[in-house]
MDAnalysis code that builds the backbone (N, CA, C; Angstrom):
import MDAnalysis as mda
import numpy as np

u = mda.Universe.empty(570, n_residues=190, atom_resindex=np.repeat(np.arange(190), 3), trajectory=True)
u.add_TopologyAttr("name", ["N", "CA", "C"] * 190)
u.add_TopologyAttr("resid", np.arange(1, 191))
u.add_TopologyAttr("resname", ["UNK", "UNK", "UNK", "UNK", "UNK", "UNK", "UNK", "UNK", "UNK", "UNK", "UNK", "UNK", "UNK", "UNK", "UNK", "UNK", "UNK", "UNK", "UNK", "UNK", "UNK", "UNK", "UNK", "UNK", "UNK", "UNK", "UNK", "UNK", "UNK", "UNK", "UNK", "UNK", "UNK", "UNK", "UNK", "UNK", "UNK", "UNK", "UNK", "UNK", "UNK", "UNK", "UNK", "UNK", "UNK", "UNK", "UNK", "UNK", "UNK", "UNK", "UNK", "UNK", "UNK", "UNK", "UNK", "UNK", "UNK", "UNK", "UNK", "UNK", "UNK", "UNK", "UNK", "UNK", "UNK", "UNK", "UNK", "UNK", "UNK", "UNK", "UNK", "UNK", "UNK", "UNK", "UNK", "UNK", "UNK", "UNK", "UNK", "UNK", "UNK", "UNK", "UNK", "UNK", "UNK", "UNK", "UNK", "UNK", "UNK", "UNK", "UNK", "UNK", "UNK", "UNK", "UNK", "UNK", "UNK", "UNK", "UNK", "UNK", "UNK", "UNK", "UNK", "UNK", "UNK", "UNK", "UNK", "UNK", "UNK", "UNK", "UNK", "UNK", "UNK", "UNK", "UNK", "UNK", "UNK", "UNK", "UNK", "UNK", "UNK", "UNK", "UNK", "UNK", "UNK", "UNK", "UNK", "UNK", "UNK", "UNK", "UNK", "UNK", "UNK", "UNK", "UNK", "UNK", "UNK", "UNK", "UNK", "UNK", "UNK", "UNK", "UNK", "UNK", "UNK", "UNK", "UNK", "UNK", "UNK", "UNK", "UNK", "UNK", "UNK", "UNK", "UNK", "UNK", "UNK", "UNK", "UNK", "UNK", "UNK", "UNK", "UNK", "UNK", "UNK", "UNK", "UNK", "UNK", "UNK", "UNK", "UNK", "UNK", "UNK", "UNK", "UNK", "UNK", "UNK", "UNK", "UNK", "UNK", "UNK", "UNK", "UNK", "UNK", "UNK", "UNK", "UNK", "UNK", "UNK", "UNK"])
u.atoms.positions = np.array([
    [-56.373, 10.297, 8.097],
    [-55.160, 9.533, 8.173],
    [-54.299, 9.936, 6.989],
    [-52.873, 10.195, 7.478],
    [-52.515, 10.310, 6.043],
    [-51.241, 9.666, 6.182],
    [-50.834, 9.164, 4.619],
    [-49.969, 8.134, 4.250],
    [-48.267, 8.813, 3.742],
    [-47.343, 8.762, 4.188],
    [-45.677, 9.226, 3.940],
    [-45.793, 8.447, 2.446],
    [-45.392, 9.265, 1.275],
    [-44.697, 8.474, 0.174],
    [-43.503, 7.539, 0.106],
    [-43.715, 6.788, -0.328],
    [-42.513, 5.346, -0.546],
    [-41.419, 6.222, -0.702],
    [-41.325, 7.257, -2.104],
    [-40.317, 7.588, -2.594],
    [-39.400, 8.729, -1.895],
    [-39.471, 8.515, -0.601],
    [-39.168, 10.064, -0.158],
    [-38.188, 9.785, 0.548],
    [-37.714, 8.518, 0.625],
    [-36.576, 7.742, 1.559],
    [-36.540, 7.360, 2.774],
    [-37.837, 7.686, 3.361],
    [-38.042, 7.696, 5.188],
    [-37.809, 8.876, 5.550],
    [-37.339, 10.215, 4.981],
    [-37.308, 11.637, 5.472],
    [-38.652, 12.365, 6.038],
    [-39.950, 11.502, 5.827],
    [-41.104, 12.157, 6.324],
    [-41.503, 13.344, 6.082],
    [-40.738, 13.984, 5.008],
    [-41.132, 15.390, 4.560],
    [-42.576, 15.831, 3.620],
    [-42.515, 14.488, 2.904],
    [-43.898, 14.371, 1.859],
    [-44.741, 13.613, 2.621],
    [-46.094, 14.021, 2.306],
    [-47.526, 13.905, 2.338],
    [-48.195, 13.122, 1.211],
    [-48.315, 11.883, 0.507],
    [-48.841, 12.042, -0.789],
    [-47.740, 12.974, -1.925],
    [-46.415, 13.279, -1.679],
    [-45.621, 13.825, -2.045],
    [-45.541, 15.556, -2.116],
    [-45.855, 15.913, -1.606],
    [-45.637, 17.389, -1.257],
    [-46.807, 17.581, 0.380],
    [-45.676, 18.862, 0.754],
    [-46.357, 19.324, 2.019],
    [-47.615, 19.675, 1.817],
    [-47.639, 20.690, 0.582],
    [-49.120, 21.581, 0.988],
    [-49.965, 20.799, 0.872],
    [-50.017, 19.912, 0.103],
    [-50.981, 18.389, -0.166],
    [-51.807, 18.116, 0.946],
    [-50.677, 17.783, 1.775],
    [-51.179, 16.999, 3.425],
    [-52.235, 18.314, 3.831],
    [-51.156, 19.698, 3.604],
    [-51.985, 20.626, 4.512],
    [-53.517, 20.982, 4.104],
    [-53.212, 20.697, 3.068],
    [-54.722, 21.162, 2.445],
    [-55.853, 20.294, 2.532],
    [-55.344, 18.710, 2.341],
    [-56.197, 17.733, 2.980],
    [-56.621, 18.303, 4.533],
    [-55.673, 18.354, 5.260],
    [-56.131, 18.331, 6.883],
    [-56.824, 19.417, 6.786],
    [-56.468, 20.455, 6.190],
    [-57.633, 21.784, 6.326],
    [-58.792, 21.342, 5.874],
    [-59.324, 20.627, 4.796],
    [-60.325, 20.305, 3.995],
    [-61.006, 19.010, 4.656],
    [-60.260, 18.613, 5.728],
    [-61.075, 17.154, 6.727],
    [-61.676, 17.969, 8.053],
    [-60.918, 19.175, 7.988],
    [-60.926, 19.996, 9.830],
    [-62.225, 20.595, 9.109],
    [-62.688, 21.506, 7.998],
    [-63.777, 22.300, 7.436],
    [-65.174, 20.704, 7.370],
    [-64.326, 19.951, 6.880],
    [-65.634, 18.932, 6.404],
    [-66.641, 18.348, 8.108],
    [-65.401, 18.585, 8.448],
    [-66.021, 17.787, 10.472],
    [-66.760, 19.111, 10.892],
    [-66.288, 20.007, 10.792],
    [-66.983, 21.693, 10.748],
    [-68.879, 21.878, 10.393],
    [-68.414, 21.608, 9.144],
    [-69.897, 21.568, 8.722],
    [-70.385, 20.329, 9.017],
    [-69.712, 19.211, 9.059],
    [-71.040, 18.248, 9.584],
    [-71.499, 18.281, 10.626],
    [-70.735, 18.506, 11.413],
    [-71.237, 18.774, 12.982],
    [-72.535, 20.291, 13.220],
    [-71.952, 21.223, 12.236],
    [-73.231, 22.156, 12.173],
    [-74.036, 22.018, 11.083],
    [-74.350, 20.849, 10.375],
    [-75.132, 19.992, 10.008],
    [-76.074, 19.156, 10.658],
    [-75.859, 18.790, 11.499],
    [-76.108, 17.752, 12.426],
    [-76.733, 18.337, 13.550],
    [-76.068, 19.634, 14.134],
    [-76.712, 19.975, 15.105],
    [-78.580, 20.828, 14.292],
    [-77.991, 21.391, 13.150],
    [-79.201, 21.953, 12.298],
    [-80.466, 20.728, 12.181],
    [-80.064, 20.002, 11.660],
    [-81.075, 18.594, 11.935],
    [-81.668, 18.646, 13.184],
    [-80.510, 18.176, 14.278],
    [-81.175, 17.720, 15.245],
    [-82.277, 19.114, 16.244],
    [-81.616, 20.070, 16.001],
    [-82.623, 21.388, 16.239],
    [-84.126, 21.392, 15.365],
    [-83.797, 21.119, 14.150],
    [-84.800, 21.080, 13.383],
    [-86.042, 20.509, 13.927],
    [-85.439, 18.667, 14.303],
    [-86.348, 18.012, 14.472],
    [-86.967, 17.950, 15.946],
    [-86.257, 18.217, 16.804],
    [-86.535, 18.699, 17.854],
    [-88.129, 18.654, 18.802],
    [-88.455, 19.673, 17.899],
    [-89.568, 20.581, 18.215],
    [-90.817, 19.018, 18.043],
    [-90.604, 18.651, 17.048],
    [-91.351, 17.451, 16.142],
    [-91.100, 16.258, 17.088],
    [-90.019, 15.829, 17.523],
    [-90.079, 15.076, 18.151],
    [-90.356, 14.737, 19.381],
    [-90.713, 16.416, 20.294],
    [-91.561, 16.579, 21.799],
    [-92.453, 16.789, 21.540],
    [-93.199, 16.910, 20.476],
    [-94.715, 16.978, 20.118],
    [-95.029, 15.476, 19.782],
    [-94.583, 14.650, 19.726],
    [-94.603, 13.341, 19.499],
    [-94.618, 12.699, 21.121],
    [-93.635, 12.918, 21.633],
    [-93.500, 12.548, 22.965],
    [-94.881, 13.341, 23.984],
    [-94.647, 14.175, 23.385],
    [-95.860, 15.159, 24.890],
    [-97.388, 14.396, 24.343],
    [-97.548, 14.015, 23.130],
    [-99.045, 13.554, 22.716],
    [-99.094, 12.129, 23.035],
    [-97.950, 11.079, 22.884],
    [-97.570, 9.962, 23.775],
    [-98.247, 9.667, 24.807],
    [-97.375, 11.058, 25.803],
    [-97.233, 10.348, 27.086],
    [-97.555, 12.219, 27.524],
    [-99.004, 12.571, 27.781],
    [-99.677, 13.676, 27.748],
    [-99.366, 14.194, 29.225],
    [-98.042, 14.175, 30.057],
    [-97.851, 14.835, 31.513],
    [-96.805, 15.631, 31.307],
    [-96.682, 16.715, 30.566],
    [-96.002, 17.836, 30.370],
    [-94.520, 17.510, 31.917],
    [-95.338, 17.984, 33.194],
    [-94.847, 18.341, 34.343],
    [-94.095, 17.064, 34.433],
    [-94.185, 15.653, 34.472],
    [-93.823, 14.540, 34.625],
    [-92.727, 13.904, 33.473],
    [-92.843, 14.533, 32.252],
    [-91.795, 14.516, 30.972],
    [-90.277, 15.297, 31.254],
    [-91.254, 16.522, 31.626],
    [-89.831, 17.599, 32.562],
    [-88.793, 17.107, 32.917],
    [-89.955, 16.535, 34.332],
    [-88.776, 15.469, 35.698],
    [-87.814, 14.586, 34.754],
    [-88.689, 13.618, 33.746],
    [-87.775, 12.903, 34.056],
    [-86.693, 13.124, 32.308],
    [-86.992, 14.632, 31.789],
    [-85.889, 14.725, 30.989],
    [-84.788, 15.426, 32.329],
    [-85.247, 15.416, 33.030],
    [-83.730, 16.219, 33.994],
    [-83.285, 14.784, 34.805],
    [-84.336, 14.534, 35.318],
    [-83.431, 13.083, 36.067],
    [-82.873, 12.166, 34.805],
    [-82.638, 12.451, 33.224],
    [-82.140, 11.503, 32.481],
    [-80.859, 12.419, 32.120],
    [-80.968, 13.512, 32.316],
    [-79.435, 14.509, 32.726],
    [-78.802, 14.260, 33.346],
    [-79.181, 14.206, 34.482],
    [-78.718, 14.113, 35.622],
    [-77.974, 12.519, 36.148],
    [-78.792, 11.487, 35.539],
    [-78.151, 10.520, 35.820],
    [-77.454, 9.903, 34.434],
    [-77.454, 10.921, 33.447],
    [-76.372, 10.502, 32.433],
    [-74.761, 11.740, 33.124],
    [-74.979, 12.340, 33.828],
    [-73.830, 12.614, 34.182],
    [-73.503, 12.049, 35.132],
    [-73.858, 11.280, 35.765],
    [-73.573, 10.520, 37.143],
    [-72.438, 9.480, 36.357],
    [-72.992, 8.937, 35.456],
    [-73.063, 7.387, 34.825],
    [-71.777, 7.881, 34.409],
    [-71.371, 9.173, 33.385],
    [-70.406, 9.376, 33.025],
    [-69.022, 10.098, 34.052],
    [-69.479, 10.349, 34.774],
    [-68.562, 10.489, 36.195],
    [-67.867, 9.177, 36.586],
    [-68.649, 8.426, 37.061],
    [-68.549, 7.317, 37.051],
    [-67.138, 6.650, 36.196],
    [-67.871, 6.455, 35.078],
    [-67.044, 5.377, 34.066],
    [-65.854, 6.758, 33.581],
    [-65.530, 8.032, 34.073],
    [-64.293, 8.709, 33.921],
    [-64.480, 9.315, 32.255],
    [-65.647, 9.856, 31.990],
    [-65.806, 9.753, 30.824],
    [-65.692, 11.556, 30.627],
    [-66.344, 12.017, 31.790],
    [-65.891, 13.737, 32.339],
    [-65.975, 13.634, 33.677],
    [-65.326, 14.875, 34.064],
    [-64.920, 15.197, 35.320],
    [-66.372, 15.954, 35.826],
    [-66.862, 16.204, 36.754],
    [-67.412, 17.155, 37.570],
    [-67.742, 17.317, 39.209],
    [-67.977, 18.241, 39.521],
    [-68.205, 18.864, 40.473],
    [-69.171, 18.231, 41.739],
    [-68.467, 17.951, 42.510],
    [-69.518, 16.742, 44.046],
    [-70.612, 17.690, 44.224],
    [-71.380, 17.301, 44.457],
    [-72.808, 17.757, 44.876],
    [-72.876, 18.798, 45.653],
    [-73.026, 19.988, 46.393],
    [-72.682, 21.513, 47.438],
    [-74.093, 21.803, 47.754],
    [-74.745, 21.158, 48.537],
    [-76.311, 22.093, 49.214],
    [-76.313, 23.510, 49.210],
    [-75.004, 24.245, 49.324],
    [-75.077, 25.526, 49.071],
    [-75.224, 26.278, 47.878],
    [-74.284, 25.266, 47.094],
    [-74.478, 25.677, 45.748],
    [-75.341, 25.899, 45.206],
    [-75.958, 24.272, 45.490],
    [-77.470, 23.396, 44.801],
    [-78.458, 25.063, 45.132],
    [-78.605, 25.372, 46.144],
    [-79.322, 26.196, 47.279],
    [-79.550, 27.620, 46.460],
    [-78.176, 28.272, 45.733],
    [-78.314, 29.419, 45.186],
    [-78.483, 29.160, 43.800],
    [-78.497, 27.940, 43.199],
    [-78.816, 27.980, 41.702],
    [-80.349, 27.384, 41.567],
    [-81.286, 27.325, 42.686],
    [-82.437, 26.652, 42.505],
    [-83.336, 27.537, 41.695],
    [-83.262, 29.079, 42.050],
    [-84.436, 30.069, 41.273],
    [-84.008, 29.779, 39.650],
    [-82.522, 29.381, 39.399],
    [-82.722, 29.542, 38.017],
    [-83.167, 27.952, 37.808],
    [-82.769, 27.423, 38.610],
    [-83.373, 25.769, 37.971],
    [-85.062, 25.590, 38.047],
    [-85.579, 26.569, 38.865],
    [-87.246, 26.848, 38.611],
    [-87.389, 27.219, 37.827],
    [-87.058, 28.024, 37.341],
    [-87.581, 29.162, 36.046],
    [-87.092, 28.123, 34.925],
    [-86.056, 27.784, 34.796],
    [-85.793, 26.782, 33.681],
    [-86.576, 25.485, 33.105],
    [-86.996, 25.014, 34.852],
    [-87.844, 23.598, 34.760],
    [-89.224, 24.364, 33.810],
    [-89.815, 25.839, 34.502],
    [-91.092, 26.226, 34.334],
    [-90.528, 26.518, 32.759],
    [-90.025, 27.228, 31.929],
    [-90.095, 27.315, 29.840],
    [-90.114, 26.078, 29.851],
    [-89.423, 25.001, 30.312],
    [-89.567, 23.411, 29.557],
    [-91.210, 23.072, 30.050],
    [-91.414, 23.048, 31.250],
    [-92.928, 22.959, 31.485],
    [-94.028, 23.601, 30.034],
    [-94.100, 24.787, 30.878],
    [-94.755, 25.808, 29.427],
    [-94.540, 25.582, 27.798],
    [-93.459, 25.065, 27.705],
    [-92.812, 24.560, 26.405],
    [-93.522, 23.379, 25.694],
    [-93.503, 22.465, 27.103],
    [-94.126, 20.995, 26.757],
    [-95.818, 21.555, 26.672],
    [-96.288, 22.026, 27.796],
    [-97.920, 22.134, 27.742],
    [-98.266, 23.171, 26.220],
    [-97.537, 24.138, 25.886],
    [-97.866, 24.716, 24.788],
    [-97.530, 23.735, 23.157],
    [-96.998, 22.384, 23.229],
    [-96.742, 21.773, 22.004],
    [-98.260, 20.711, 22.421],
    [-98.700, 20.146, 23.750],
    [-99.517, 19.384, 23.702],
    [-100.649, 20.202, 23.128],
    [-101.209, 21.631, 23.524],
    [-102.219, 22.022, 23.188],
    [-102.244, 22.988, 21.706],
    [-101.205, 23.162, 21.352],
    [-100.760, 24.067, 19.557],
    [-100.134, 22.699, 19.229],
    [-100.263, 23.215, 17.456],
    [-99.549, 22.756, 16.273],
    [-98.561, 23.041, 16.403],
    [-97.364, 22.295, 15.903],
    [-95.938, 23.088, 15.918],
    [-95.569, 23.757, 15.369],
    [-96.187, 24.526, 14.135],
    [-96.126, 26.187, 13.472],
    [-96.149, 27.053, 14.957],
    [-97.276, 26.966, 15.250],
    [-97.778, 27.659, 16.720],
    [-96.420, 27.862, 17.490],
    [-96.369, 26.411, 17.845],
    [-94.704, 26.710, 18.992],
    [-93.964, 27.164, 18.319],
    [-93.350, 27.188, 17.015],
    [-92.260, 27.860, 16.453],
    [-92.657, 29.345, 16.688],
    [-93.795, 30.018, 16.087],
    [-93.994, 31.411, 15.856],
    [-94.001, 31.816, 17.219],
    [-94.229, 31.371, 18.268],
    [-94.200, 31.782, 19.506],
    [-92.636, 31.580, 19.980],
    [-91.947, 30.441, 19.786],
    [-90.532, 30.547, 20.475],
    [-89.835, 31.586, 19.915],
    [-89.889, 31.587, 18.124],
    [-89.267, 32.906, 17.576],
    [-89.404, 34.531, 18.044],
    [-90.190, 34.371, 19.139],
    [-90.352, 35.469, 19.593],
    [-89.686, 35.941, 20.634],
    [-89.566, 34.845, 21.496],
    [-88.433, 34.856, 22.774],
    [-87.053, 35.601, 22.527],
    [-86.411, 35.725, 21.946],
    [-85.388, 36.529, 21.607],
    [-85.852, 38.126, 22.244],
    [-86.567, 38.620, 21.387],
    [-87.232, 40.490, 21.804],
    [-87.397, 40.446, 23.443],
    [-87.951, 39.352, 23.933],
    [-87.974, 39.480, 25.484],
    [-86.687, 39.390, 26.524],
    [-86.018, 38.154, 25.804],
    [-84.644, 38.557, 25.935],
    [-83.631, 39.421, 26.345],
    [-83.584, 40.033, 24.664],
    [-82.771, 41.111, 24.814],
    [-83.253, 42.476, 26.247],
    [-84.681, 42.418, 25.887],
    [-85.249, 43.169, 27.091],
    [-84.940, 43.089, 28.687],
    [-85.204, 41.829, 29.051],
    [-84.396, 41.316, 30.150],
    [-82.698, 41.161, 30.209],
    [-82.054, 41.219, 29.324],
    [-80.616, 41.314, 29.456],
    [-80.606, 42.853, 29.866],
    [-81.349, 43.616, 29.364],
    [-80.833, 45.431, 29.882],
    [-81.191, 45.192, 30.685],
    [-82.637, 45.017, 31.356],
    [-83.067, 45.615, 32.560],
    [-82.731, 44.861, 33.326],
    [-82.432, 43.554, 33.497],
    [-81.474, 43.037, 34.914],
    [-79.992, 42.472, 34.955],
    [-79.793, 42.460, 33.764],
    [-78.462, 41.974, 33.610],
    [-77.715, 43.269, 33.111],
    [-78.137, 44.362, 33.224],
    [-77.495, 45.602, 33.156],
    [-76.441, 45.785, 31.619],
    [-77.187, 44.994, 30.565],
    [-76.105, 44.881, 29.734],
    [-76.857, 46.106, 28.289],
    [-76.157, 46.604, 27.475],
    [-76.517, 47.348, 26.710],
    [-77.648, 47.082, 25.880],
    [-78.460, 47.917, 25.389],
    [-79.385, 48.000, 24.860],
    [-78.872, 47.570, 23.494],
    [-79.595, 47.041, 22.664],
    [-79.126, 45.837, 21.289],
    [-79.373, 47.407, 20.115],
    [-78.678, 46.964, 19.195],
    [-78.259, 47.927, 18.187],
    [-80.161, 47.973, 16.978],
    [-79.847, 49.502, 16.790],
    [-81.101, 49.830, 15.763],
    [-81.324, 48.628, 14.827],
    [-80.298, 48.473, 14.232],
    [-80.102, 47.014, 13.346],
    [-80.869, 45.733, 13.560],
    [-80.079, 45.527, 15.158],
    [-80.774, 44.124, 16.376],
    [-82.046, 44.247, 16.112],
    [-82.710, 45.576, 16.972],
    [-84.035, 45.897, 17.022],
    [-84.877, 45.721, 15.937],
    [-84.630, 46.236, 14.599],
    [-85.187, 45.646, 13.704],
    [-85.505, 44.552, 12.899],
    [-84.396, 43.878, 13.617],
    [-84.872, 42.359, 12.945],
    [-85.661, 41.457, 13.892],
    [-85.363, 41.912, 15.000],
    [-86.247, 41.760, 16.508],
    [-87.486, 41.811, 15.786],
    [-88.190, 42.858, 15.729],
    [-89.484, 43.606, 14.957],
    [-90.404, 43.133, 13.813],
    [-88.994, 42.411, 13.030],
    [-89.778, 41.881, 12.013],
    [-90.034, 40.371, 12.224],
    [-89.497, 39.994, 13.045],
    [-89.497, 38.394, 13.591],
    [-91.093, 38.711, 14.501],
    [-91.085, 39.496, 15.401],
    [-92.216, 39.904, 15.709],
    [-93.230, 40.227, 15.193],
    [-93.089, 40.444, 14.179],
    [-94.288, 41.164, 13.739],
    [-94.901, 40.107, 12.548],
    [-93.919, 39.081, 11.724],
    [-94.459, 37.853, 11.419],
    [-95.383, 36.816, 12.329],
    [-94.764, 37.001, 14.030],
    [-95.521, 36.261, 14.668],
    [-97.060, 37.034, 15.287],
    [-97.313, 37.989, 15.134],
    [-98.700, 38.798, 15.250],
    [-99.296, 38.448, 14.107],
    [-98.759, 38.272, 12.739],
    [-99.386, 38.417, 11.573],
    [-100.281, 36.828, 11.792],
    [-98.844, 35.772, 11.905],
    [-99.233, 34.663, 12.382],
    [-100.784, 34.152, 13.624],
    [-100.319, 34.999, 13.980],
    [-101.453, 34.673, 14.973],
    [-102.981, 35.636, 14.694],
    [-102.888, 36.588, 14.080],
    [-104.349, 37.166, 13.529],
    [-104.887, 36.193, 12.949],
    [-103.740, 35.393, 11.556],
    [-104.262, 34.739, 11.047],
    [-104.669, 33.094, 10.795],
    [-104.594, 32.879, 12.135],
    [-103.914, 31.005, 12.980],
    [-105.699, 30.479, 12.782],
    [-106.104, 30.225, 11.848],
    [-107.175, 29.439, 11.904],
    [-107.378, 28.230, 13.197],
    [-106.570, 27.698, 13.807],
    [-106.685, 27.079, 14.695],
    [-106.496, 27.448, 15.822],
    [-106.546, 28.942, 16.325],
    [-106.782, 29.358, 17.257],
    [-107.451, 28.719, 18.589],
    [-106.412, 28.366, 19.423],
    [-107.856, 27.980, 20.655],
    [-107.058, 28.745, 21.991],
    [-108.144, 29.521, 22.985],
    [-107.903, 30.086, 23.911],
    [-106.657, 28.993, 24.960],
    [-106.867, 28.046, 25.015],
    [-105.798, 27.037, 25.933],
    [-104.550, 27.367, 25.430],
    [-104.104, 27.142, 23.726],
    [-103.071, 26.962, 23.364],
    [-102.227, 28.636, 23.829],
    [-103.079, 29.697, 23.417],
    [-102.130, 31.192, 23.582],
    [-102.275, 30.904, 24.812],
    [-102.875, 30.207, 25.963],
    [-102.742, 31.154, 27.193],
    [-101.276, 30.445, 27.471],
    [-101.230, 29.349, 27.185],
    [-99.814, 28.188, 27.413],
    [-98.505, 29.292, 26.672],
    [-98.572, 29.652, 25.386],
    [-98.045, 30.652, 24.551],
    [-97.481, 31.460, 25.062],
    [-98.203, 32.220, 26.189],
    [-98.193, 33.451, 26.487],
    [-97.604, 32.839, 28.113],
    [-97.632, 31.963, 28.547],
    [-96.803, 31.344, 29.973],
    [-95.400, 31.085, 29.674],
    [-95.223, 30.644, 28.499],
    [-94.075, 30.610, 27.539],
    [-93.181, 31.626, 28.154],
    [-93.945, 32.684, 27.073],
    [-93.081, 33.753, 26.997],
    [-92.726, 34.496, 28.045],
    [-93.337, 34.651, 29.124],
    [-93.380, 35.561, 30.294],
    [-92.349, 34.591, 30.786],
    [-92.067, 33.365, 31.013],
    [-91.173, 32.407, 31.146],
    [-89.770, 32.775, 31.397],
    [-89.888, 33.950, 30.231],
    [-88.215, 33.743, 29.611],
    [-88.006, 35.402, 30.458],
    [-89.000, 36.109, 31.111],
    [-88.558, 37.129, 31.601],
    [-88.102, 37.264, 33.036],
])
């Protein structure tokens, strides 16, 4: 909010008495909402992971957590349709019809996602999601026909990878359930 000086006669030209004043405030409120918001989202990513490992050990039905984080999507956009809060798109069986393979494959990483936090530590799920990227990029060339990622890319690809091998030689809590979930993960994302 900003306040016109008394002394300026009602001309509205001053800010706190000079322009750049105002401008530099509004730049310095537009940067501050900037970073809090990618503040905030950093948190809430953070905690994330911690807080479906909480939920999946809860309430231990991976497949049944899924459902109903999508039916709580799904009927928070209804709700907000509804009350005019956003606009979207009426329901299309045809549509619905050609976007189902990706809404399988999507339901199945959140599946795999959830069953690999019930049976690993969440070091585990991190060193394993950090890996998803290299498969990625792999699948963006070979079906999405898009360029192969730069020597640069690749190497940091590599070393993200290659922390998570190190990781896992050395995972004292190794149990055959948790990699095979790990490894459903990842094939997931291809």
């Amino acid at each position: 909010m900003f306040f016109v000086n008394e002394n300026t006669k009602g001309d509205g030209a001053s800010c706190f008495g000079k322009v750049s004043w105002c401008i530099t405030l509004s730049s310095f409120a537009h940067q501050a909402s900037v970073y809090g918001i990618a503040a905030g989202y950093c948190i809430s990513a953070s905690l994330l992971s911690i807080i479906n490992k909480w939920a999946v050990m809860k309430f231990p039905y991976p497949g049944a957590l899924t459902a109903l984080q999508y039916l709580t999507s799904a009927l928070g956009v209804l709700v907000s349709g509804w009350l005019r809060i956003l606009d979207h798109d009426q329901l299309d069986l045809l549509i619905m019809w050609k976007f189902l393979p990706a809404a399988i494959i999507f339901y199945l990483s959140l599946f795999t996602n959830s069953e690999l936090l019930l049976h690993a530590n969440v070091d585990t799920f991190i060193v394993f999601r950090s890996a998803v990227p290299m498969f990625v990029a792999i699948g963006e060339t070979l079906f999405l026909k898009q360029p192969w990622p730069s020597i640069s890319t690749w190497l940091s690809l590599a070393t993200i990878f290659m922390g998570s091998l190190i990781y896992v030689i050395t995972d004292y809590q190794f149990t055959l359930t948790a990699y095979t979930w790990a490894t459903a993960y990842l094939l997931s994302f291809l």
